[in-house]
N, C-alpha and C positions, 0 to 999 in steps of 0.2 A: 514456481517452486513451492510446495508442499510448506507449510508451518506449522508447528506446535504452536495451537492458539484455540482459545473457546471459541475467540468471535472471529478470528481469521483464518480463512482456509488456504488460500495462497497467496504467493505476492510472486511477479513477475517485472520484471525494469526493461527499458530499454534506453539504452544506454544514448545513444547517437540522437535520439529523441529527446531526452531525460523523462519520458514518462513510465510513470507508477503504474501496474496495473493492479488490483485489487480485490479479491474476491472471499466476500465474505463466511461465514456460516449459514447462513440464509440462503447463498445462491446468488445474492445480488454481487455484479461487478461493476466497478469505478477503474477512470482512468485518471488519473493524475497529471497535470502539464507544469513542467520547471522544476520538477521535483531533481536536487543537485544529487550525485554520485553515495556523496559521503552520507546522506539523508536515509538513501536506500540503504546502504552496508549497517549503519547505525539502526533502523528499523529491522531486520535479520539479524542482528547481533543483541536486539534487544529482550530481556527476561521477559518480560509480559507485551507482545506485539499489539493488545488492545490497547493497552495502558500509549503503549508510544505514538501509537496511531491519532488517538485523540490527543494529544499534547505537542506533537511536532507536526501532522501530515493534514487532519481535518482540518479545514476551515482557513488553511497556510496558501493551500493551491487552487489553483482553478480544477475543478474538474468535469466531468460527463460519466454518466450512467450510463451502461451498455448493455442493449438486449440481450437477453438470457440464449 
């Protein structure tokens, strides 16, 4: 899904997974593992998706960088 964000281009969830997918301004995409339901809704619900991303999502989960 498309966001309103300088540094974020989209976010995509997978639910059954719980992973975050992530795709920046840059190009670059992250996957997120354990990331819970309410985490995603609250990240897409959030005014500044930079701002929440670094304060709830970096550095909280495991993740992997995925070829362009």
């Amino acid at each position: 899904m498309h966001v309103e964000s300088t540094a974020i281009h989209e976010i995509d969830y997978d639910a059954e997974r719980s992973k975050l997918l992530v795709r920046f301004e840059s190009g670059e995409r992250y996957v997120y593992v354990g990331v819970p339901g309410e985490v995603h809704r609250s990240f897409l619900e959030a005014d500044s998706k930079g701002r929440f991303f670094q304060a709830e999502i970096r550095d909280r989960y495991p993740y992997n960088r995925l070829d362009n």
